[in-house]
PyMOL Python script that loads the backbone (N, CA, C, O; Angstrom):
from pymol import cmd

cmd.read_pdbstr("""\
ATOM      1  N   UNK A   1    -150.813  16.979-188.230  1.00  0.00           N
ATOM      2  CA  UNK A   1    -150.966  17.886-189.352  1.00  0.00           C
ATOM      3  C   UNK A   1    -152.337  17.707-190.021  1.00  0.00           C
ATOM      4  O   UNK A   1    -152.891  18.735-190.411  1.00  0.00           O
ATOM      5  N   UNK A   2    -152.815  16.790-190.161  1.00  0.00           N
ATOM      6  CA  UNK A   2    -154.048  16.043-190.544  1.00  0.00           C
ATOM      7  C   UNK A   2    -155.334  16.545-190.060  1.00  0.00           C
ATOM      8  O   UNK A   2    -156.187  17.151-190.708  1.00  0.00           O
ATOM      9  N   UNK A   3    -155.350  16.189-188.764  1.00  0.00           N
ATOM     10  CA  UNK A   3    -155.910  17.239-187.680  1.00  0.00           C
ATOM     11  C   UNK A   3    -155.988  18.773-187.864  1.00  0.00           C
ATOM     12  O   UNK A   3    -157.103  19.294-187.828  1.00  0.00           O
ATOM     13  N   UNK A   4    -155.092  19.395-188.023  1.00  0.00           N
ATOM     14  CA  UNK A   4    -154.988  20.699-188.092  1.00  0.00           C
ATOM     15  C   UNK A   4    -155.948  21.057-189.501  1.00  0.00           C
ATOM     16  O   UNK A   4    -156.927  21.802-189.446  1.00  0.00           O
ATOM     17  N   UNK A   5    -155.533  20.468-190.602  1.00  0.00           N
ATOM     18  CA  UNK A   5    -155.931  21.100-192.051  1.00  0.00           C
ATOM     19  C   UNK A   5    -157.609  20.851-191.790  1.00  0.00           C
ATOM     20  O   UNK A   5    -158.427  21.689-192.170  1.00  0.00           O
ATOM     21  N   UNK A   6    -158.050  19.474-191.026  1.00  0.00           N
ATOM     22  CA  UNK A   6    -159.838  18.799-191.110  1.00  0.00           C
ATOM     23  C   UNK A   6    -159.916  20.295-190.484  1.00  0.00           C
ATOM     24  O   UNK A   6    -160.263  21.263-191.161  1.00  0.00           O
ATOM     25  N   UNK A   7    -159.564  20.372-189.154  1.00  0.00           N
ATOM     26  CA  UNK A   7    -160.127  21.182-188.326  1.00  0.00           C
ATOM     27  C   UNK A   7    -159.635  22.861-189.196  1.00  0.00           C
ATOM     28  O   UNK A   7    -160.621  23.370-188.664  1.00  0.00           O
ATOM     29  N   UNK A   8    -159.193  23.711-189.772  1.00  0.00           N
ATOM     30  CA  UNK A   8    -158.966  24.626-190.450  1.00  0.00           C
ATOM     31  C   UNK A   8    -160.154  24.556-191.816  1.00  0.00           C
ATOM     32  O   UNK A   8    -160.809  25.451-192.350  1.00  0.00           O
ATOM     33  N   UNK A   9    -160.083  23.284-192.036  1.00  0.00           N
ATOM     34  CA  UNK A   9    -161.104  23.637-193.575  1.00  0.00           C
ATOM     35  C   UNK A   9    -162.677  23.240-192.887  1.00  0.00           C
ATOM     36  O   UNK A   9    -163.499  23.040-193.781  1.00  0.00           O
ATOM     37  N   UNK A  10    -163.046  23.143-191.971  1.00  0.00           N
ATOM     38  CA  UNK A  10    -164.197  22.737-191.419  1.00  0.00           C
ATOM     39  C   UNK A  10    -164.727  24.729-190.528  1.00  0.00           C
ATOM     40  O   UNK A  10    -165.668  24.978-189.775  1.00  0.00           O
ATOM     41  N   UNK A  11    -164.028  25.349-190.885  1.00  0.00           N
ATOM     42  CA  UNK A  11    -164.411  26.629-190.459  1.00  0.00           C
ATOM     43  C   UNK A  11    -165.358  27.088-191.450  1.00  0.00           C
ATOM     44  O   UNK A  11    -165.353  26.764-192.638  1.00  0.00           O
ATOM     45  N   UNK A  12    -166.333  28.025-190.760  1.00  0.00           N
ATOM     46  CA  UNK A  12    -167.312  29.059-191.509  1.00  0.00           C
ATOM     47  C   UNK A  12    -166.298  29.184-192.724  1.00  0.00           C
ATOM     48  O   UNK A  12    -165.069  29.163-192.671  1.00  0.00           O
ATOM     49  N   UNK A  13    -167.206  29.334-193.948  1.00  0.00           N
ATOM     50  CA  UNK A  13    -166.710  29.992-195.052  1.00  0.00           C
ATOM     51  C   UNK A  13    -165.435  29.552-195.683  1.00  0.00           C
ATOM     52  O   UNK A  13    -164.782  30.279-196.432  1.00  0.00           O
ATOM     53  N   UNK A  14    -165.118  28.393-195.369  1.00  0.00           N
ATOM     54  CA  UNK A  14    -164.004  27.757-196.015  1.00  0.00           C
ATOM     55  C   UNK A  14    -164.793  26.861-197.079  1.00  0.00           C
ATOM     56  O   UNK A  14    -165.951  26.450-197.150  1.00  0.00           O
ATOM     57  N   UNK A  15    -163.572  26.733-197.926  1.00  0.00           N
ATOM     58  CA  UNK A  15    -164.568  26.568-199.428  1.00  0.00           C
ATOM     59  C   UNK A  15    -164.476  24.841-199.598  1.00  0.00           C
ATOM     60  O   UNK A  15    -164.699  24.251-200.656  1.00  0.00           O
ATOM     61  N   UNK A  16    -164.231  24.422-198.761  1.00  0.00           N
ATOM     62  CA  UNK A  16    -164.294  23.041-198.320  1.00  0.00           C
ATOM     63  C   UNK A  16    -165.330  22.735-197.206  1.00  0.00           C
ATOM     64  O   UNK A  16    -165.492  21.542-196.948  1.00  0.00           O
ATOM     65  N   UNK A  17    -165.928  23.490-196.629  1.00  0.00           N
ATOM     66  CA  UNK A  17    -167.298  23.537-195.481  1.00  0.00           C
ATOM     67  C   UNK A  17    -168.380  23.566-196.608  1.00  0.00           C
ATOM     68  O   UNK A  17    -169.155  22.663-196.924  1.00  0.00           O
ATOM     69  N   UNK A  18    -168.284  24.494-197.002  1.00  0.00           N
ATOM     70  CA  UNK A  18    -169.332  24.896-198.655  1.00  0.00           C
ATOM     71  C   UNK A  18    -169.591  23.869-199.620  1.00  0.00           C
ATOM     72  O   UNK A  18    -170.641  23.741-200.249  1.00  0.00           O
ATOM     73  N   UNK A  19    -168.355  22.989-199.717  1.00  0.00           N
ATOM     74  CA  UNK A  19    -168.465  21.741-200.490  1.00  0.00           C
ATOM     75  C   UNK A  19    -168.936  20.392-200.028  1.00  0.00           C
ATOM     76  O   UNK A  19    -169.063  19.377-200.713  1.00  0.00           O
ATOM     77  N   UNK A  20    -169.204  20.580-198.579  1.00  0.00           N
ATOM     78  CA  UNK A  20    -169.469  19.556-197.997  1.00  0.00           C
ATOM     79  C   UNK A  20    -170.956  20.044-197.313  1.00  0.00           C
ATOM     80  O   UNK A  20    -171.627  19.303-196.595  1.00  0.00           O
ATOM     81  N   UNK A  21    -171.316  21.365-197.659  1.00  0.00           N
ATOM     82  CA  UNK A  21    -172.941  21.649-196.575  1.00  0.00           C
ATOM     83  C   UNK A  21    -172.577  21.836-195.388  1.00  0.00           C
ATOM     84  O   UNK A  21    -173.350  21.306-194.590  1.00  0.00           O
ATOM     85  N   UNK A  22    -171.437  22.545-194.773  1.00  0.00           N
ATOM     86  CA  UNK A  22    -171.928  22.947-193.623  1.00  0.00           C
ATOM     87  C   UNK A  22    -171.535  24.186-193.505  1.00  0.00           C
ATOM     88  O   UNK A  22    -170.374  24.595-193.463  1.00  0.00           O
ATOM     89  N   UNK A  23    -172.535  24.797-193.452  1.00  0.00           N
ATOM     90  CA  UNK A  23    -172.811  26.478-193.463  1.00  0.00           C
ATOM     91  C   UNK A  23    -174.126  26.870-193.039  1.00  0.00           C
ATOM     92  O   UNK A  23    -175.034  26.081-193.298  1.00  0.00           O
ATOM     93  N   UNK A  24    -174.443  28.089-192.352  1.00  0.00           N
ATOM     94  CA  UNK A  24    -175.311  28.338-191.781  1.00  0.00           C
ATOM     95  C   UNK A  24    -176.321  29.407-192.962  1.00  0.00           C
ATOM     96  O   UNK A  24    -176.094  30.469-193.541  1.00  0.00           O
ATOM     97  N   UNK A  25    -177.594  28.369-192.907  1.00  0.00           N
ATOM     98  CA  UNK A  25    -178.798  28.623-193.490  1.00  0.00           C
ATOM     99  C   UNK A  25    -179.219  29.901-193.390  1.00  0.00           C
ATOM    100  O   UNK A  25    -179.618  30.287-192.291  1.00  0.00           O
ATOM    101  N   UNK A  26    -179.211  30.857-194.589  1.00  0.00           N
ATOM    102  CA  UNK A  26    -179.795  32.358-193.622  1.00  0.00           C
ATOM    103  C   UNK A  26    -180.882  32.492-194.241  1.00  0.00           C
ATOM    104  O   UNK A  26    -181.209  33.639-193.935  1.00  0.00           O
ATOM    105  N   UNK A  27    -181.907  31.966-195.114  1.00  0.00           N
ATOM    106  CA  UNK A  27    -182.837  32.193-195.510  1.00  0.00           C
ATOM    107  C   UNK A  27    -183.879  30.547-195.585  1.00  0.00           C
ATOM    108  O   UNK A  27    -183.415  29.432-195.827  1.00  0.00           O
ATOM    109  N   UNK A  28    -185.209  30.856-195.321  1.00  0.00           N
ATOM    110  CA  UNK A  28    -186.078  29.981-195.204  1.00  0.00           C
ATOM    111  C   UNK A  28    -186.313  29.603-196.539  1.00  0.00           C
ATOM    112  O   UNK A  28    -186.968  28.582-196.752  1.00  0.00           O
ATOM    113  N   UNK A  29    -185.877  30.271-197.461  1.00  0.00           N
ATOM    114  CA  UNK A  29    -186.220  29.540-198.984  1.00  0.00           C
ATOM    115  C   UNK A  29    -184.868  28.820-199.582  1.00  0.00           C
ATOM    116  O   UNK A  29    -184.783  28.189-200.635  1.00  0.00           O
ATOM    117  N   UNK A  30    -183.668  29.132-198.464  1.00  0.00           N
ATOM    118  CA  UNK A  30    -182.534  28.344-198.981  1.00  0.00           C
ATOM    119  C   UNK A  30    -182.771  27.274-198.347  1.00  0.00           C
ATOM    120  O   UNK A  30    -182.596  26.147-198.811  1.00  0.00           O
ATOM    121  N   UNK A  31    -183.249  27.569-197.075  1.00  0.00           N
ATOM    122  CA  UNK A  31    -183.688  25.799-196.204  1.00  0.00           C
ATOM    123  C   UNK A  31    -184.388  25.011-197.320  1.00  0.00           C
ATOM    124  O   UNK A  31    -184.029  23.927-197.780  1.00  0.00           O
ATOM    125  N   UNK A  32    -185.299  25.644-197.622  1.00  0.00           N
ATOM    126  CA  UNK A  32    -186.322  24.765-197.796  1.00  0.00           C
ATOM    127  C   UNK A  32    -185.336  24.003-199.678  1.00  0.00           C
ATOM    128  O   UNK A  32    -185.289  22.816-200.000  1.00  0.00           O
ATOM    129  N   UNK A  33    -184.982  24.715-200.155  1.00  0.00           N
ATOM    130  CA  UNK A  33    -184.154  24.407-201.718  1.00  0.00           C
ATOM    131  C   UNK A  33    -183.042  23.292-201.019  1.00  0.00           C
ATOM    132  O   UNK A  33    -183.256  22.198-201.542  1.00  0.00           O
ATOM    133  N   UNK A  34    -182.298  23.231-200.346  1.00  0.00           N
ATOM    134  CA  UNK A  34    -181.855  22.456-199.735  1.00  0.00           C
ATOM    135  C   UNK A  34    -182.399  20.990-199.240  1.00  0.00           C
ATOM    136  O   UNK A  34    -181.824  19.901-199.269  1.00  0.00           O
ATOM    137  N   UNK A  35    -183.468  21.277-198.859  1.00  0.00           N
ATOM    138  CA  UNK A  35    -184.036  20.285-197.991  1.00  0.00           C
ATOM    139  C   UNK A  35    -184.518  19.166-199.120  1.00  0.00           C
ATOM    140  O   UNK A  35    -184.530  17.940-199.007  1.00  0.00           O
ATOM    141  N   UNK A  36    -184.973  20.121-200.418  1.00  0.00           N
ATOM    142  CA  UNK A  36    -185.894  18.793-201.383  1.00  0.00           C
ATOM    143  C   UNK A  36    -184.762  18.605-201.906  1.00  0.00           C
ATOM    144  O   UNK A  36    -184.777  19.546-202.700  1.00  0.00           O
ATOM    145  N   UNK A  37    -183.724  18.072-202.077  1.00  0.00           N
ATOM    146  CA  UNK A  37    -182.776  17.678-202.400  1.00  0.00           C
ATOM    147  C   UNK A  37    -182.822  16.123-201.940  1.00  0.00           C
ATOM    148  O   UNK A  37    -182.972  15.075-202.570  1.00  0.00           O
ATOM    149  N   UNK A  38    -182.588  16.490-200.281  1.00  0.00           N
ATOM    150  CA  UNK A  38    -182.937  15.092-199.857  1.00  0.00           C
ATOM    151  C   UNK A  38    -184.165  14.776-199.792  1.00  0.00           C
ATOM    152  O   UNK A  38    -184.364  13.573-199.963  1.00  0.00           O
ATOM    153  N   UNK A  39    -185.115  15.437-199.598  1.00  0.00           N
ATOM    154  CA  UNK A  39    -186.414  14.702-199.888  1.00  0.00           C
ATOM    155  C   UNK A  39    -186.672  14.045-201.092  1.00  0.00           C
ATOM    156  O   UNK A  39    -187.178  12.947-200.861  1.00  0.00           O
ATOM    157  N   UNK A  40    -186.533  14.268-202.273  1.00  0.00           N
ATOM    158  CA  UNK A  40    -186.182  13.727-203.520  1.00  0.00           C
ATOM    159  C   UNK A  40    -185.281  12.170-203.139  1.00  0.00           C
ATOM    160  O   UNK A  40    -185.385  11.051-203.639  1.00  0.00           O
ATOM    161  N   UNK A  41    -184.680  12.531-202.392  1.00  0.00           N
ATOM    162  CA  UNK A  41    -183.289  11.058-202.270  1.00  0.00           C
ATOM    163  C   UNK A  41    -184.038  10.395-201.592  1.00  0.00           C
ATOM    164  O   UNK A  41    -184.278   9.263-202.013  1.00  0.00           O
ATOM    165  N   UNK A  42    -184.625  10.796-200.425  1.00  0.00           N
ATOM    166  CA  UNK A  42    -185.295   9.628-199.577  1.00  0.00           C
ATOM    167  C   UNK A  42    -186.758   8.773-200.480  1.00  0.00           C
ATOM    168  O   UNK A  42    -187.244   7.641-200.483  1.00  0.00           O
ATOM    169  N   UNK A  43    -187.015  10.005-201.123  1.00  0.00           N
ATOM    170  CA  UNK A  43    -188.691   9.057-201.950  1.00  0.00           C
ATOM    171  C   UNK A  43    -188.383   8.292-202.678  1.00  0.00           C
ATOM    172  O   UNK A  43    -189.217   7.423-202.936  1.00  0.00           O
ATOM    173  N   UNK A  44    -186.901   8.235-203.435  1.00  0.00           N
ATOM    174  CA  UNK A  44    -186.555   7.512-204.577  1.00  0.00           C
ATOM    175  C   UNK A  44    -186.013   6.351-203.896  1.00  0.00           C
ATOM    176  O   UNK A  44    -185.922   5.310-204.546  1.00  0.00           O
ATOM    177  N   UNK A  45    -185.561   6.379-202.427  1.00  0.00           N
ATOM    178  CA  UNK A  45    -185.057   4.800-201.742  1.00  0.00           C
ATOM    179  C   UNK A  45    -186.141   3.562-201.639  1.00  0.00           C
ATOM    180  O   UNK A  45    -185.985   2.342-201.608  1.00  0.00           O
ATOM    181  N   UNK A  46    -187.699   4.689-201.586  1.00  0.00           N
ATOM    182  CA  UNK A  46    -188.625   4.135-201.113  1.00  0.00           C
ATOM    183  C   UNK A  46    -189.201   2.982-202.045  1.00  0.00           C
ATOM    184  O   UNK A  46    -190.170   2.318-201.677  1.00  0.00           O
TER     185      UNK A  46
END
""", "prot")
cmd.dss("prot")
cmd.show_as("cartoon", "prot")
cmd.util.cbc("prot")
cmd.orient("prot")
């Protein structure tokens, strides 16, 4: 059952994919807003 719900909420457009980042990028300025997120995280480890 466990299995079933990961694999059901791990679909496109489930609002649990969305909460976790995985969704497909459709714009180069959402990449990039995305991306300094972690770039921000990685400079601050440094």
């Amino acid at each position: 059952m466990k299995l079933y719900l990961l694999d059901r909420g791990l679909r496109r457009g489930s609002d649990f994919a969305k909460a976790v980042g995985i969704e497909e990028i459709k714009t180069l300025d959402a990449f990039f807003e995305k991306a300094q997120k972690y770039i921000a995280y990685e400079e601050k480890q440094m």
